[in-house]
N, C-alpha and C positions, 0 to 999 in steps of 0.2 A: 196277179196282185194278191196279196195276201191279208187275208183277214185277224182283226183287232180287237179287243177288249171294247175299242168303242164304236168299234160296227155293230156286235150283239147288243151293247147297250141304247145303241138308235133302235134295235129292232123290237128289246124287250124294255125296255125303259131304265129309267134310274132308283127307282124305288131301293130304300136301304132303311134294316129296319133296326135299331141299335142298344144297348141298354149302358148304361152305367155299371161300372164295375163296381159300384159300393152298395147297388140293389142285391137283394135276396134272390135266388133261385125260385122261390114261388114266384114273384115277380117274372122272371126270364119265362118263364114257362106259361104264365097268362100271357104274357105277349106273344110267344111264336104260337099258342093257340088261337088269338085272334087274328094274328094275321096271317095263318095259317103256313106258315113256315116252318124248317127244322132246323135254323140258327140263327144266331142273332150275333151282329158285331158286337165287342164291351169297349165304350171308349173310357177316358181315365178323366181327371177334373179339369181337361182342357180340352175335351172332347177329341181327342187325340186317339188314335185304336192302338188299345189296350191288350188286346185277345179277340176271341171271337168262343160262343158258347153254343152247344149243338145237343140236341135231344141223345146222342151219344153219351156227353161229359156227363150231364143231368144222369142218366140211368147207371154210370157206371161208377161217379164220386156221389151220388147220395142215395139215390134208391138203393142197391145194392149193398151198400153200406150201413143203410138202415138210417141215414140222417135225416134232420126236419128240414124242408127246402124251406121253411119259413124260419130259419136261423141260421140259413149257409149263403154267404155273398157269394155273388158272381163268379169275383175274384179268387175263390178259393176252389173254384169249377173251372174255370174258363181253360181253353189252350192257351198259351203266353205267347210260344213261340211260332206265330201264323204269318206264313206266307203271302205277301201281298203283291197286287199287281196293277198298273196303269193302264190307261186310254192305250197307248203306245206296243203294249205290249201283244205278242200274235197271239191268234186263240190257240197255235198250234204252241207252244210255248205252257199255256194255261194246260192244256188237256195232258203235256207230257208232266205237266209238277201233281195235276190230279190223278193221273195212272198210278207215276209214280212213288208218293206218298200215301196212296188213299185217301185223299181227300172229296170231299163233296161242295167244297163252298171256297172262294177265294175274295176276299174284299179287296176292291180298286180303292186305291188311297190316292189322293192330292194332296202334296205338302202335312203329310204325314196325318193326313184326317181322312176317313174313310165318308166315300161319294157315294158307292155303289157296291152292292156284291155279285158277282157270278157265279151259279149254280151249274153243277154236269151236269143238267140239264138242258138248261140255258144254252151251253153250247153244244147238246146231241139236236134239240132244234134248231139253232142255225146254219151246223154243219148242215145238216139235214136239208134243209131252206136252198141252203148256196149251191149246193150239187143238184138237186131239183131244176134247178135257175139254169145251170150247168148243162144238164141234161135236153132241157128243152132250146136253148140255144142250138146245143150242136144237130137234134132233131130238123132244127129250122131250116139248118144249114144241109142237113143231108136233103130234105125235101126242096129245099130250092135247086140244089146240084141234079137232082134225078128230075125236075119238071123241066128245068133248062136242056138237061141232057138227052131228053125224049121228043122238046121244042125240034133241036137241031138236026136229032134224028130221024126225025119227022116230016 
């Protein structure tokens, strides 16, 4: 069977944490510190996802830049063009757009609003998780074959 976008999300929850693209970058950045995250969705004035903003964009369009993040919106940070993914979607599917864009974070959208995000991490533990699960199964099954198999020979 293959595993889902919203398998990991049964196992790690739904928590999604988001900003408005017409906030300030100081803003973005008081939030992924308190909630101790490294990005955050931007949805637009219909709560709609907009972008998505990552301690990346912040260090590389204002810090480095030398700008005041308490006079640069979101919007003018954020990535536009982000990859999104559904409930529906395999994790294996997710890990091959995270390999291979480099990416770190992919927001689950419904009817074009963002529910949920996935972090590669997110899915290195439940890969992780499922083959564990995996492992101890087929152990089961190897020690039930060798107790039966010593019963008979017995």
């Amino acid at each position: 069977m293959t595993s889902t976008v919203g398998d990991v999300l049964r196992s790690k929850g739904r928590a999604i944490y988001s900003i408005d693209a017409r906030r300030t970058v100081h803003d973005a950045i008081e939030q992924m510190v308190s909630y101790d995250v490294a990005a955050l969705v931007v949805t637009d004035e219909r709560s709609e996802l907009a972008g998505i903003v990552t301690e990346r964009d912040v260090a590389k369009k204002v810090v480095l830049r030398d700008r005041s993040p308490k006079l640069v919106s979101v919007k003018e940070v954020m990535t536009r063009e982000v990859v999104s993914v559904r409930d529906e979607t395999p994790t294996s599917t997710c890990m091959d757009i995270m390999s291979q864009k480099d990416f770190h974070h992919l927001p689950v959208i419904e009817n074009n609003r963002p529910v949920a995000i996935i972090t590669a991490g997110d899915l290195f533990k439940f890969v992780v998780s499922e083959q564990s699960m995996a492992i101890g199964k087929l152990e089961g099954h190897i020690f039930e074959e060798q107790r039966e198999g010593a019963r008979l020979s017995g």
